[in-house]
PDB file of N, H, CA, C and O in Angstrom:
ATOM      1  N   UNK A   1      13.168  11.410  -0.450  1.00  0.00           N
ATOM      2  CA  UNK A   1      12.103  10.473  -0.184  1.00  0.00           C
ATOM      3  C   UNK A   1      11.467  10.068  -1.506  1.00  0.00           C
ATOM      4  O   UNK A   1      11.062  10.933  -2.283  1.00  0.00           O
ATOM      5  N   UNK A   2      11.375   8.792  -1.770  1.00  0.00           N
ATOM      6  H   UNK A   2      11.704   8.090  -1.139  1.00  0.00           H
ATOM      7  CA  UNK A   2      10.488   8.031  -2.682  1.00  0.00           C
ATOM      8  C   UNK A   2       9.574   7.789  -2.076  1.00  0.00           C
ATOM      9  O   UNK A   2       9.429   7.841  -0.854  1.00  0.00           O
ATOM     10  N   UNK A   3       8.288   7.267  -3.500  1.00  0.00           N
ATOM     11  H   UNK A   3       8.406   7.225  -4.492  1.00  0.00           H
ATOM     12  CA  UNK A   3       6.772   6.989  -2.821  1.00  0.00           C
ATOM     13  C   UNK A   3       6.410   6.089  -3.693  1.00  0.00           C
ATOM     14  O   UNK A   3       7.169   5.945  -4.651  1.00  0.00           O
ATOM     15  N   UNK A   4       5.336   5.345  -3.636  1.00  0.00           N
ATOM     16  H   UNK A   4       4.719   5.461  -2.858  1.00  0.00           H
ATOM     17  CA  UNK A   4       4.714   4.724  -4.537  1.00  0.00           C
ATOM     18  C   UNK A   4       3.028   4.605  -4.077  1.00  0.00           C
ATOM     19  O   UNK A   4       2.567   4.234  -2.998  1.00  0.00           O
ATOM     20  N   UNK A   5       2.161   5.162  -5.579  1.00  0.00           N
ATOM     21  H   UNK A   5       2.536   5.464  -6.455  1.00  0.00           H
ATOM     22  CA  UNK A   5       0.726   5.125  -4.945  1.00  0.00           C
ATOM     23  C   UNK A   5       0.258   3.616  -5.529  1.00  0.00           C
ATOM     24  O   UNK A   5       0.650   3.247  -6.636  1.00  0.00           O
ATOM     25  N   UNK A   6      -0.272   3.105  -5.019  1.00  0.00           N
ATOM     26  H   UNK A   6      -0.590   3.405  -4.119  1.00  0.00           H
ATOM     27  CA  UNK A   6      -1.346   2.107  -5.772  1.00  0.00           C
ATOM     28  C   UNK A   6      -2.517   2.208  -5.425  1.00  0.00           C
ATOM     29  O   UNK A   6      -2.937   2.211  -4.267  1.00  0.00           O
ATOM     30  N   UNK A   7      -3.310   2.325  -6.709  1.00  0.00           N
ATOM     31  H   UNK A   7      -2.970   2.323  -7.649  1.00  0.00           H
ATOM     32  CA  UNK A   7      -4.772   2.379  -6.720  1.00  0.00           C
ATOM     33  C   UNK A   7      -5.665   1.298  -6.905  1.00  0.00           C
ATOM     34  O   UNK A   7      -5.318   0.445  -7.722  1.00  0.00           O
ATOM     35  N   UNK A   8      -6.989   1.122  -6.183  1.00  0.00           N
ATOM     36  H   UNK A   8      -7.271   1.815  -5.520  1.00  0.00           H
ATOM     37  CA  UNK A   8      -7.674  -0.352  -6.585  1.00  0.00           C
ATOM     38  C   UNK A   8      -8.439   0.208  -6.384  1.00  0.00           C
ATOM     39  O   UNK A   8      -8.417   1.160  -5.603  1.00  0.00           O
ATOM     40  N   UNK A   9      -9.900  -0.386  -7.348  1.00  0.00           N
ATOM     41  H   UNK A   9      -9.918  -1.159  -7.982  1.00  0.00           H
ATOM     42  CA  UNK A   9     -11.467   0.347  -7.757  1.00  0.00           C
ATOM     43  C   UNK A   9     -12.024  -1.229  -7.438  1.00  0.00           C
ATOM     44  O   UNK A   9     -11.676  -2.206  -8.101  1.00  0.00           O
ATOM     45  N   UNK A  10     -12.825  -1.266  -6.450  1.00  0.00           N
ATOM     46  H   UNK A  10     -13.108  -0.472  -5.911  1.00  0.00           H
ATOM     47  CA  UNK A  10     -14.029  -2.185  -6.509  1.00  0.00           C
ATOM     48  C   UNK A  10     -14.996  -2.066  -6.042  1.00  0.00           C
ATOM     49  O   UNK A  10     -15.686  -1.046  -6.011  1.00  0.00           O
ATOM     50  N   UNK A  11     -15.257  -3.300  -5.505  1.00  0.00           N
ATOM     51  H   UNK A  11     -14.697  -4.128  -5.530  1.00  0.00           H
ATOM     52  CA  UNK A  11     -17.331  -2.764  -4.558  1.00  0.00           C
ATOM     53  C   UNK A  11     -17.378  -1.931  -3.776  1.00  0.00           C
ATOM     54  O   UNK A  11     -16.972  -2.441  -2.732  1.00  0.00           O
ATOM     55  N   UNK A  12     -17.658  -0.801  -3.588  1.00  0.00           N
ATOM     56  H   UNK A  12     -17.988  -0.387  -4.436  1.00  0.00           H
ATOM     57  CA  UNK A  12     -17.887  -0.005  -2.603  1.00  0.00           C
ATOM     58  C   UNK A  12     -18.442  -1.272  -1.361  1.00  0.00           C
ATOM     59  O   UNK A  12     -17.720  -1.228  -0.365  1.00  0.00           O
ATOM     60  N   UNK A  13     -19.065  -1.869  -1.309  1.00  0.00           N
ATOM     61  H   UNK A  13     -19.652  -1.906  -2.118  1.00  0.00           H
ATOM     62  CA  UNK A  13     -19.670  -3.153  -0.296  1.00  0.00           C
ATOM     63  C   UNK A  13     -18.827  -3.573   0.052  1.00  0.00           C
ATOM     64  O   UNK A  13     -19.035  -3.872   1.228  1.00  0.00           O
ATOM     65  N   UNK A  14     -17.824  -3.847  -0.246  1.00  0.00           N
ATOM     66  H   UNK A  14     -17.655  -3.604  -1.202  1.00  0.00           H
ATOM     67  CA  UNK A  14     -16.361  -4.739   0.385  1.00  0.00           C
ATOM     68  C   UNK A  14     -15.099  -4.016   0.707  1.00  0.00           C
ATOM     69  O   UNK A  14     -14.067  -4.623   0.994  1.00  0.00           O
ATOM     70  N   UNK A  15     -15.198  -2.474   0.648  1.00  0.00           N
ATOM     71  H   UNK A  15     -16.036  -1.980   0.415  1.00  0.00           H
ATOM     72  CA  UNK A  15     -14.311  -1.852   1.125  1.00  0.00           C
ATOM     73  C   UNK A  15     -13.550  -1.907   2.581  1.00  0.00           C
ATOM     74  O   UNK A  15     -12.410  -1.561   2.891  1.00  0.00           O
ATOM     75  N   UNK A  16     -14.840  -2.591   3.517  1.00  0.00           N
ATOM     76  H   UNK A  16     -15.767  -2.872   3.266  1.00  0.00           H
ATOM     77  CA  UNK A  16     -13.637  -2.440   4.538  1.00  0.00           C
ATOM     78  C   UNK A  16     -13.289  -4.301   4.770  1.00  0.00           C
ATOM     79  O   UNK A  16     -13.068  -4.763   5.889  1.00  0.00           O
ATOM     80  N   UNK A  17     -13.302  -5.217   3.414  1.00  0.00           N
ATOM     81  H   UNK A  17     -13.481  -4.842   2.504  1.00  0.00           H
ATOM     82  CA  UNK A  17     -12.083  -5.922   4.011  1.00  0.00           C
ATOM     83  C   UNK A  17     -10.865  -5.541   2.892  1.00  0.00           C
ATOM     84  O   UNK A  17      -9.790  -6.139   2.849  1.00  0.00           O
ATOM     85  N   UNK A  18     -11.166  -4.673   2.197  1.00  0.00           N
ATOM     86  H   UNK A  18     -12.040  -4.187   2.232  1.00  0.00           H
ATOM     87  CA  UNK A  18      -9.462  -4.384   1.266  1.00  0.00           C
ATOM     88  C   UNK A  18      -8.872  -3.332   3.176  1.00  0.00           C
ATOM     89  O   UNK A  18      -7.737  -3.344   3.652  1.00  0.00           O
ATOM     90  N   UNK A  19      -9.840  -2.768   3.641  1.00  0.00           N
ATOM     91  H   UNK A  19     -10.762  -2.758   3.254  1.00  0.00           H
ATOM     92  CA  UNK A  19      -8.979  -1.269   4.836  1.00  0.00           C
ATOM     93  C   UNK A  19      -8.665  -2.721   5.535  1.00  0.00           C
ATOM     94  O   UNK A  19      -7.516  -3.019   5.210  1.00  0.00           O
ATOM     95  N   UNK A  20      -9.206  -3.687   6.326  1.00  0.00           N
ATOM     96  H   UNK A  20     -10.140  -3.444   6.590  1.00  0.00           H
ATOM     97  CA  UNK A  20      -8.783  -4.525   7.041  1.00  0.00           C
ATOM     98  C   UNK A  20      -7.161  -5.674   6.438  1.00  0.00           C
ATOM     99  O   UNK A  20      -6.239  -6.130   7.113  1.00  0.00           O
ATOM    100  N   UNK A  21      -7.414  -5.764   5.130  1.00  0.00           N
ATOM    101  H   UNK A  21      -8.163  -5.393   4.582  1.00  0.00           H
ATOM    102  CA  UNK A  21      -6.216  -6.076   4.658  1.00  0.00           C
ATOM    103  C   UNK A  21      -4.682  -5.823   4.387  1.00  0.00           C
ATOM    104  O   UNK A  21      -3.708  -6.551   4.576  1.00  0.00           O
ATOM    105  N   UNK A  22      -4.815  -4.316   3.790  1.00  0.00           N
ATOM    106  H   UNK A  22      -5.606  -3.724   3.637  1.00  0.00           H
ATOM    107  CA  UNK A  22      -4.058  -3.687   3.989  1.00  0.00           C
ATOM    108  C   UNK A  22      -3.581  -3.250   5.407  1.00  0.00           C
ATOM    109  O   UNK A  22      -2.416  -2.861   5.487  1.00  0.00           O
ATOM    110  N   UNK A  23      -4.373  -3.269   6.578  1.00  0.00           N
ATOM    111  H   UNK A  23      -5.320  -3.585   6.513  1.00  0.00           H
ATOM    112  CA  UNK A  23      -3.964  -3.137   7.881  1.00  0.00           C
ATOM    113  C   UNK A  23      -3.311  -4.148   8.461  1.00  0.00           C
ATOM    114  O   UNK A  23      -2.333  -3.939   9.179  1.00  0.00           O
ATOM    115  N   UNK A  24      -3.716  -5.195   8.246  1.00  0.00           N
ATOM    116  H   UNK A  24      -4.510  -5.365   7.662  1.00  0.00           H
ATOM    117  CA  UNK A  24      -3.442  -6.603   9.215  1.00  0.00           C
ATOM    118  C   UNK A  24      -2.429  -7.093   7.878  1.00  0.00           C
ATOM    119  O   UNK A  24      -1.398  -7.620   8.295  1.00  0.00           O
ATOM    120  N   UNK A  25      -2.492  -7.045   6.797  1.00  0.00           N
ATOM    121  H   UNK A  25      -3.330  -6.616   6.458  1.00  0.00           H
ATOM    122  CA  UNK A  25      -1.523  -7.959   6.100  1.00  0.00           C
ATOM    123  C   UNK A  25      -0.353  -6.761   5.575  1.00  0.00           C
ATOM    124  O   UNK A  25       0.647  -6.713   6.291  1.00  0.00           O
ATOM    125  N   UNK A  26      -0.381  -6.040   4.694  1.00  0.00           N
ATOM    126  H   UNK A  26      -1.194  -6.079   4.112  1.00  0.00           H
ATOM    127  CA  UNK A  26       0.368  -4.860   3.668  1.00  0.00           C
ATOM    128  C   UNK A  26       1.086  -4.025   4.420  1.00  0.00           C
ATOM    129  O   UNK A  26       2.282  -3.888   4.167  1.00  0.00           O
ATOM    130  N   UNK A  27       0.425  -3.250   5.579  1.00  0.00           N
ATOM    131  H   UNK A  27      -0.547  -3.361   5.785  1.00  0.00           H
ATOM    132  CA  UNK A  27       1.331  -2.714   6.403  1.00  0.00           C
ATOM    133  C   UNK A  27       2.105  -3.211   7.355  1.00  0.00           C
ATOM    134  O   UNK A  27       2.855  -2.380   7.866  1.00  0.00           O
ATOM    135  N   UNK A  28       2.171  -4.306   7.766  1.00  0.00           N
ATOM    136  H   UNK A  28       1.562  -4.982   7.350  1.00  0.00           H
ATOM    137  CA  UNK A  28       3.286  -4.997   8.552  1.00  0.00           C
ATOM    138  C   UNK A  28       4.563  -5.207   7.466  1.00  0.00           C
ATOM    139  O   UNK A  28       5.697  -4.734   7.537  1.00  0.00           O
ATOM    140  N   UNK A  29       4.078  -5.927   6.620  1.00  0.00           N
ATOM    141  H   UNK A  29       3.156  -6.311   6.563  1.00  0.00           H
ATOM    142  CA  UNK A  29       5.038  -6.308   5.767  1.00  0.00           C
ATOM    143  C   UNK A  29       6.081  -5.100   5.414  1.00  0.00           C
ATOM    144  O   UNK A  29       7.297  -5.179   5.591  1.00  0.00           O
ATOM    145  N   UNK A  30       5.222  -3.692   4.753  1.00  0.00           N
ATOM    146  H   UNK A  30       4.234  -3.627   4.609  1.00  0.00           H
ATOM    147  CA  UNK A  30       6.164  -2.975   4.530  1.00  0.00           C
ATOM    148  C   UNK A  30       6.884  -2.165   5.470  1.00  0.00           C
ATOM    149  O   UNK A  30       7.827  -1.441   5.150  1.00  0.00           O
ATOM    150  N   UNK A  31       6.464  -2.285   6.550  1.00  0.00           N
ATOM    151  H   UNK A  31       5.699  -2.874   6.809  1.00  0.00           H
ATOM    152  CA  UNK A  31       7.444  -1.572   7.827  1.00  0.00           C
ATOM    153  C   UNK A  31       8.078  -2.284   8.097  1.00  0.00           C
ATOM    154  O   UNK A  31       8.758  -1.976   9.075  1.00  0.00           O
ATOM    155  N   UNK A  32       8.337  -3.658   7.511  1.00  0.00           N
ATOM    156  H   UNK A  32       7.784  -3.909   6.716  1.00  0.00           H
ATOM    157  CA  UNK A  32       9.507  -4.684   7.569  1.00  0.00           C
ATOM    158  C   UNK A  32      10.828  -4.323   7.168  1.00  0.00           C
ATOM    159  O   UNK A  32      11.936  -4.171   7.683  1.00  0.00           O
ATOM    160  N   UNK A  33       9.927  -4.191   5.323  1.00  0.00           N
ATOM    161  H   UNK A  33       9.027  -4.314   4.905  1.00  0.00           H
ATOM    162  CA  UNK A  33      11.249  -3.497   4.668  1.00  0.00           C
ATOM    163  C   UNK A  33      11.752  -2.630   5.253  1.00  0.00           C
ATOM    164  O   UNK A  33      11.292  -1.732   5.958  1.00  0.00           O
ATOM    165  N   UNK A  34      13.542  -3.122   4.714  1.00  0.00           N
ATOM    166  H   UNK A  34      13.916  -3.852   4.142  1.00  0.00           H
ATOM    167  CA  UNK A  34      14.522  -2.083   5.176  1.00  0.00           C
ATOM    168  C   UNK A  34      14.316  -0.407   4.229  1.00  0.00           C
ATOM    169  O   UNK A  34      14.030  -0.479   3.034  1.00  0.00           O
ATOM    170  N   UNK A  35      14.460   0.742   4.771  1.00  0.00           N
ATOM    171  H   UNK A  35      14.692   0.801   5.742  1.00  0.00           H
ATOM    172  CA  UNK A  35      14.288   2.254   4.489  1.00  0.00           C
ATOM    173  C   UNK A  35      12.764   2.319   3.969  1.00  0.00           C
ATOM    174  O   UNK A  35      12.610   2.932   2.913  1.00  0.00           O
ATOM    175  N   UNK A  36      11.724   1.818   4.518  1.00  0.00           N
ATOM    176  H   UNK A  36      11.849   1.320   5.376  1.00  0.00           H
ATOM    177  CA  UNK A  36      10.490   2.049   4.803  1.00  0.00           C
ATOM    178  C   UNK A  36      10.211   3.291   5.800  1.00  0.00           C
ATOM    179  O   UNK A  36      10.551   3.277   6.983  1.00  0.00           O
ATOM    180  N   UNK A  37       9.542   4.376   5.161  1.00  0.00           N
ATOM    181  H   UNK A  37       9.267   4.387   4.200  1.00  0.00           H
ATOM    182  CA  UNK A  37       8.804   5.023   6.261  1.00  0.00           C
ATOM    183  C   UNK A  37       7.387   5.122   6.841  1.00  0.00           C
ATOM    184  O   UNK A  37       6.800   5.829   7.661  1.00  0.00           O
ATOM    185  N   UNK A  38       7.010   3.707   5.742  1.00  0.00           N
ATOM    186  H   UNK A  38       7.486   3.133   5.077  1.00  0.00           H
ATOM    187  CA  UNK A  38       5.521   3.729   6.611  1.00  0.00           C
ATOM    188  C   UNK A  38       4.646   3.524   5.126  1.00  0.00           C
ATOM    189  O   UNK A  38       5.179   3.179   4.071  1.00  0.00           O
ATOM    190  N   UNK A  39       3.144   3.827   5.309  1.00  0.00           N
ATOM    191  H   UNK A  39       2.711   4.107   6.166  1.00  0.00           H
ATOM    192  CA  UNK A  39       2.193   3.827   4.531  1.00  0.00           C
ATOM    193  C   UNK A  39       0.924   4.386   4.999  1.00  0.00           C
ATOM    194  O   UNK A  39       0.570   4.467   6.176  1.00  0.00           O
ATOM    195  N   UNK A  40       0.188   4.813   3.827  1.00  0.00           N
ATOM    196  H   UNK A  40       0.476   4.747   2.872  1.00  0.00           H
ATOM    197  CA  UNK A  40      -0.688   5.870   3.835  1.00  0.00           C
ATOM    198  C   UNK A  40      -1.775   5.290   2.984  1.00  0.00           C
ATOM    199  O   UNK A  40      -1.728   4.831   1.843  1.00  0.00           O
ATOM    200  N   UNK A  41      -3.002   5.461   4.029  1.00  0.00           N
ATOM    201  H   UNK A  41      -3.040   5.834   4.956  1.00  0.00           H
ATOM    202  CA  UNK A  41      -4.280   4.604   2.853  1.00  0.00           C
ATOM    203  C   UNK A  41      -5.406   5.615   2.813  1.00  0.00           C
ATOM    204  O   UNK A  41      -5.906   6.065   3.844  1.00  0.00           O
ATOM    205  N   UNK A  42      -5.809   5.975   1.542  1.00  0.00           N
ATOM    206  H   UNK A  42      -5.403   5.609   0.704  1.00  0.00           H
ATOM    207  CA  UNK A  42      -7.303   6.966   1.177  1.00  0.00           C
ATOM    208  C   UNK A  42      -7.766   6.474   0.610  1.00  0.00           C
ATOM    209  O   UNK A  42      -7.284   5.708  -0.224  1.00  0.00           O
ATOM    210  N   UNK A  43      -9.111   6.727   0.841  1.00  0.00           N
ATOM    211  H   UNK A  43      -9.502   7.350   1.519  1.00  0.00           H
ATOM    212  CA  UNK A  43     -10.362   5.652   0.728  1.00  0.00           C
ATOM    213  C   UNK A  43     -11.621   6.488   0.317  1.00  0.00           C
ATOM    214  O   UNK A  43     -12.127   7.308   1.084  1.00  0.00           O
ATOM    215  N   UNK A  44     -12.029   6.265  -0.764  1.00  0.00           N
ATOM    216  H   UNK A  44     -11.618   5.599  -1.386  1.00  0.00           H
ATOM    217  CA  UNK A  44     -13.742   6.688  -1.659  1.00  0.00           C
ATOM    218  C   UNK A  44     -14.431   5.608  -1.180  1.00  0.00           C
ATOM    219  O   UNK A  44     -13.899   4.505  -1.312  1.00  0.00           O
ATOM    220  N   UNK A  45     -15.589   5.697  -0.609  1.00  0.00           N
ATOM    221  H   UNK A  45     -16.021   6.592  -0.503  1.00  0.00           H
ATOM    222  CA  UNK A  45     -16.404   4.560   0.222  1.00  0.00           C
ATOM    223  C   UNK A  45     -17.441   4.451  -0.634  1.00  0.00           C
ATOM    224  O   UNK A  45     -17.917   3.386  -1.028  1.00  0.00           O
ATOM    225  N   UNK A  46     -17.959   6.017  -1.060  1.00  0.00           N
ATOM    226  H   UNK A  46     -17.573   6.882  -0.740  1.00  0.00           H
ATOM    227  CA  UNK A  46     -19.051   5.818  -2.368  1.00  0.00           C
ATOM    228  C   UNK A  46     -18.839   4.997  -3.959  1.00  0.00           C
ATOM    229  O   UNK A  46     -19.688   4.490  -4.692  1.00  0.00           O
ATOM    230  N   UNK A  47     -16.971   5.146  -4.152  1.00  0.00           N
ATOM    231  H   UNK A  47     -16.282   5.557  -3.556  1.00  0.00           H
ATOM    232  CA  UNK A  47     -16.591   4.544  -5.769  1.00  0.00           C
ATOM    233  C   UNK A  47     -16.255   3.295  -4.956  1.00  0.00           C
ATOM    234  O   UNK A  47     -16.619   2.300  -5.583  1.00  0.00           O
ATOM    235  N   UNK A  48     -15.853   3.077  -4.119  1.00  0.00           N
ATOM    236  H   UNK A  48     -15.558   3.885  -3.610  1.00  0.00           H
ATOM    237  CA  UNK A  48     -14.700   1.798  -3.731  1.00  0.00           C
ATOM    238  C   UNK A  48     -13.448   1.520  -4.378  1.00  0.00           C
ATOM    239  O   UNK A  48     -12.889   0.642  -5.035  1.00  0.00           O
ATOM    240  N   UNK A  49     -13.252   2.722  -3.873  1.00  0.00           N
ATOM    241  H   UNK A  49     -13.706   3.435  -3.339  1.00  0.00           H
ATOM    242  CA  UNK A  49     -11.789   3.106  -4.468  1.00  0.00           C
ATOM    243  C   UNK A  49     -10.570   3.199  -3.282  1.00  0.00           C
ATOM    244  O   UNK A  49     -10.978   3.721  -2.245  1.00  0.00           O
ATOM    245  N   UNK A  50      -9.375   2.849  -3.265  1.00  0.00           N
ATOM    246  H   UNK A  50      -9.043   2.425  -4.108  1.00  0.00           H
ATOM    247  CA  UNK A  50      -8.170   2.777  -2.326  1.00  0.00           C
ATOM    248  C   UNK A  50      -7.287   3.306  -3.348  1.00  0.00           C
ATOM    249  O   UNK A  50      -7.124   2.957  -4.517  1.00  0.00           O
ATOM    250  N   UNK A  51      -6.776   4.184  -2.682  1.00  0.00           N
ATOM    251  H   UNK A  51      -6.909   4.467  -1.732  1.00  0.00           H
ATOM    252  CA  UNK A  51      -5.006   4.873  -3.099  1.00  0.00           C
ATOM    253  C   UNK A  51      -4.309   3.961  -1.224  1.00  0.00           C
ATOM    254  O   UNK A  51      -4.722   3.913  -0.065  1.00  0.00           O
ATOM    255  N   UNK A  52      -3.320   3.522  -1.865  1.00  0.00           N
ATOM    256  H   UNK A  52      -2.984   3.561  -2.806  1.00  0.00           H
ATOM    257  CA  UNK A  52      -2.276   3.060  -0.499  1.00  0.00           C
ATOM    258  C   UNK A  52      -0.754   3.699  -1.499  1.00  0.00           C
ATOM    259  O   UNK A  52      -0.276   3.689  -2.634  1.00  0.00           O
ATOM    260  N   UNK A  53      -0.476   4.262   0.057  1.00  0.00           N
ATOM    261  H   UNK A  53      -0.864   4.270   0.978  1.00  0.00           H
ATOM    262  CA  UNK A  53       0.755   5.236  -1.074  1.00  0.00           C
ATOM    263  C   UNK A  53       1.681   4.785   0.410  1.00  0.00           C
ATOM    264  O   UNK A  53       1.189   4.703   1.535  1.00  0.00           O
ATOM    265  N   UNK A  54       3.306   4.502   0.000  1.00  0.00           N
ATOM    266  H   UNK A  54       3.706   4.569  -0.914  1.00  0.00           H
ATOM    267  CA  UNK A  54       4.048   3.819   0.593  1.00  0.00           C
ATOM    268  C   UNK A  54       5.352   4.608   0.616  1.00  0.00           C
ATOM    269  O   UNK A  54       5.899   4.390  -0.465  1.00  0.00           O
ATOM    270  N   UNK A  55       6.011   5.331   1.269  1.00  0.00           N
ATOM    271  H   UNK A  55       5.567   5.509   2.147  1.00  0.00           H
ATOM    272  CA  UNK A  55       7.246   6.077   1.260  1.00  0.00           C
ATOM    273  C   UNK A  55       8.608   5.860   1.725  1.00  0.00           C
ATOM    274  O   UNK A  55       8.897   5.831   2.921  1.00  0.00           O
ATOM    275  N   UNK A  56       9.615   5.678   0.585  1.00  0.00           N
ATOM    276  H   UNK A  56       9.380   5.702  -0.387  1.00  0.00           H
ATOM    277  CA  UNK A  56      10.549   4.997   1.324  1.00  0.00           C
ATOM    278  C   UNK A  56      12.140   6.166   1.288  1.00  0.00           C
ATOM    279  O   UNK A  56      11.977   7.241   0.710  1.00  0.00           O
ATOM    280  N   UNK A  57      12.982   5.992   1.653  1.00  0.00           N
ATOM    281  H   UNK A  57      13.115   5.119   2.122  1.00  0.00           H
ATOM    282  CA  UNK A  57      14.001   6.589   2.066  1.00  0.00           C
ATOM    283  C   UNK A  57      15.083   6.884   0.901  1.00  0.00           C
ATOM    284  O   UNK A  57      15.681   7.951   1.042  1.00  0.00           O
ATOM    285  N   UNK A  58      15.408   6.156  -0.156  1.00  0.00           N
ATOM    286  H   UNK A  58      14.922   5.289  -0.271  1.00  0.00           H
ATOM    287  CA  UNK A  58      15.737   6.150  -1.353  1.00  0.00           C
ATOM    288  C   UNK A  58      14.827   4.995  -2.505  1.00  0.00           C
ATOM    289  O   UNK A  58      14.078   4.035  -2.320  1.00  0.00           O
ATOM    290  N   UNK A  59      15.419   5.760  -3.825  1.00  0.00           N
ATOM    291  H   UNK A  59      16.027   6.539  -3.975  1.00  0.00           H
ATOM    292  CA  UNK A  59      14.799   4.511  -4.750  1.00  0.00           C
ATOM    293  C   UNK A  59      15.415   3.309  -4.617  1.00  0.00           C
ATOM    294  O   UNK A  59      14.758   2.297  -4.863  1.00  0.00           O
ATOM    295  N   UNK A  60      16.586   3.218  -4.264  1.00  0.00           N
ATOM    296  H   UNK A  60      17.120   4.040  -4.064  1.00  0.00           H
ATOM    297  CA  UNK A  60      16.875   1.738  -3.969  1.00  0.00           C
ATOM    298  C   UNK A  60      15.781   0.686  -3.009  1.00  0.00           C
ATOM    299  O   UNK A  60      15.323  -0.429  -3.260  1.00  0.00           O
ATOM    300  N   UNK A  61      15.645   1.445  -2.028  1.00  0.00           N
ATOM    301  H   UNK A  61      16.018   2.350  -1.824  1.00  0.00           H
ATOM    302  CA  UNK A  61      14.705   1.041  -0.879  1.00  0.00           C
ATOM    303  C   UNK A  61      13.503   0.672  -1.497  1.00  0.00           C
ATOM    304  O   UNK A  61      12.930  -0.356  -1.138  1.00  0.00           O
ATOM    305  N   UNK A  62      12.991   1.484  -2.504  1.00  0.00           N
ATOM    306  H   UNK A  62      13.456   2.320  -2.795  1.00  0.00           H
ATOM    307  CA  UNK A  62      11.687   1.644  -3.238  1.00  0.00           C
ATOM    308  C   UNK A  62      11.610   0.018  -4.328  1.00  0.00           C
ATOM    309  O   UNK A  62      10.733  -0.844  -4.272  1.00  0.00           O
ATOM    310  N   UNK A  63      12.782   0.045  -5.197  1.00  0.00           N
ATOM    311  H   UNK A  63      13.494   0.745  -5.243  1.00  0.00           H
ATOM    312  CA  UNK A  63      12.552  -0.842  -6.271  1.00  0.00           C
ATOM    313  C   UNK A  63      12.258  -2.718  -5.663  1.00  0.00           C
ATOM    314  O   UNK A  63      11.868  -3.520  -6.511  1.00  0.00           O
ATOM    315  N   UNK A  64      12.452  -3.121  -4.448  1.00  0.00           N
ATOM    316  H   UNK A  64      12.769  -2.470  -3.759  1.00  0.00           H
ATOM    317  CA  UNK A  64      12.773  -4.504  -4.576  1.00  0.00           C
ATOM    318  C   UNK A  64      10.997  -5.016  -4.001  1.00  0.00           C
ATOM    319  O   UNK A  64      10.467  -6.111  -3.809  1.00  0.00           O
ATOM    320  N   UNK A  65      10.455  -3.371  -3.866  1.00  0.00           N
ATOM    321  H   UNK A  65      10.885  -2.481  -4.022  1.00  0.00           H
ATOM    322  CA  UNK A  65       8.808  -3.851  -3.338  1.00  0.00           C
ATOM    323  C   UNK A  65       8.143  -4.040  -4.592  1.00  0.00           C
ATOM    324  O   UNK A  65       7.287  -4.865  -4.275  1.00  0.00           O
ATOM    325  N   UNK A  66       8.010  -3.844  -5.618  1.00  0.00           N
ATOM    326  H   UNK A  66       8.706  -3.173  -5.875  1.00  0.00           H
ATOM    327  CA  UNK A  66       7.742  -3.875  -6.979  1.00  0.00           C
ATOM    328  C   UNK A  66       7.483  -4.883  -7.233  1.00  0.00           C
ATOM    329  O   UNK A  66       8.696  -5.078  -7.156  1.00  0.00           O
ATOM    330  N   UNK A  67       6.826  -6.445  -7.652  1.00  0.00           N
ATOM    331  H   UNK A  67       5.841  -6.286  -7.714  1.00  0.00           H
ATOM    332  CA  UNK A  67       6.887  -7.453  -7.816  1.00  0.00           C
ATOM    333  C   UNK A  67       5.541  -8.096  -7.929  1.00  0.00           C
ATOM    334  O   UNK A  67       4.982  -8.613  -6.961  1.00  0.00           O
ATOM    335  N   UNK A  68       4.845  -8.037  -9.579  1.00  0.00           N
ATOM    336  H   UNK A  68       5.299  -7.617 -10.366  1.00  0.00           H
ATOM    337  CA  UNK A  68       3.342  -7.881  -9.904  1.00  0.00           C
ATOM    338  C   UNK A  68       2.551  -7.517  -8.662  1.00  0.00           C
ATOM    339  O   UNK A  68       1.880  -8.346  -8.047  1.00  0.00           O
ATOM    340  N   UNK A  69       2.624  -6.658  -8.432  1.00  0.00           N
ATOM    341  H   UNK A  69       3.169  -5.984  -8.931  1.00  0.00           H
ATOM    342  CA  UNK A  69       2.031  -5.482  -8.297  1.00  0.00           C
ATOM    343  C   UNK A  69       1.545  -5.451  -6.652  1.00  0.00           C
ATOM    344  O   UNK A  69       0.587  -4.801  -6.232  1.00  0.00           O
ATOM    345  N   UNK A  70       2.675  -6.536  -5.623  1.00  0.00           N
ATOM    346  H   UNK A  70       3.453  -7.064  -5.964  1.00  0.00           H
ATOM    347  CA  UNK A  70       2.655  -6.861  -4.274  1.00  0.00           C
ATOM    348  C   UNK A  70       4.026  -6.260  -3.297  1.00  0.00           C
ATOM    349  O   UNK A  70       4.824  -5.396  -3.659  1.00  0.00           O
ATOM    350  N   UNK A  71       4.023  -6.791  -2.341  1.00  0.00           N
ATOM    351  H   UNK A  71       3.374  -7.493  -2.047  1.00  0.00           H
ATOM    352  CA  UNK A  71       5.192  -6.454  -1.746  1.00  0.00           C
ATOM    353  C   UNK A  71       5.700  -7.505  -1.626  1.00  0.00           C
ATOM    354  O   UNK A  71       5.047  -8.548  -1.611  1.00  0.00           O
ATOM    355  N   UNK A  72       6.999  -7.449  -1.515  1.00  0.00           N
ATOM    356  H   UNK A  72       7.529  -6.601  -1.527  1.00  0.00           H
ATOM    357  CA  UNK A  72       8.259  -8.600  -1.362  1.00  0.00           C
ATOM    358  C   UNK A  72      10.106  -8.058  -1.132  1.00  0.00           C
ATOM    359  O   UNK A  72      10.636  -6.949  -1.198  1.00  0.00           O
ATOM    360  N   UNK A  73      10.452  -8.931  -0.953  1.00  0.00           N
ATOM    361  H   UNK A  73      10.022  -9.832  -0.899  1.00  0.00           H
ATOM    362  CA  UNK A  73      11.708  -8.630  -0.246  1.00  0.00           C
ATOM    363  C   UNK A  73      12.560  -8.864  -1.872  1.00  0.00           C
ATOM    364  O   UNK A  73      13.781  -8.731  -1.954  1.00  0.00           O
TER     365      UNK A  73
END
């Protein structure tokens, strides 16, 4: 199993439209990809901070989501 974390620091005040984003937009997409096992989001509400960590089945599976710093096919 491969993973990938990405981290984002902003307003603690606007944290839940990055949780609403990543729900409704980021995680569909990557349960698209092929050898996706899903995604995982932790959340500092006091820093406004997000880790979204994404696990896939090999690094092949892993490398074609890579693409400044979004998901894509």
């Amino acid at each position: 199993m491969y993973a990938r974390v990405t981290t984002v620091d902003g307003d603690p005040g606007r944290i839940d439209e990055v949780i609403t984003f990543v729900k409704e937009t980021v995680e569909p997409l990557v349960r698209q990809q092929p050898g996706s096992f899903g995604l995982a989001m932790f959340i500092n509400r006091e820093k406004g901070r997000v880790a979204v960590t994404t696990a896939w089945e090999s690094e092949a599976a892993r490398a074609p989501t890579w693409s400044r710093g979004s998901v894509s096919g």
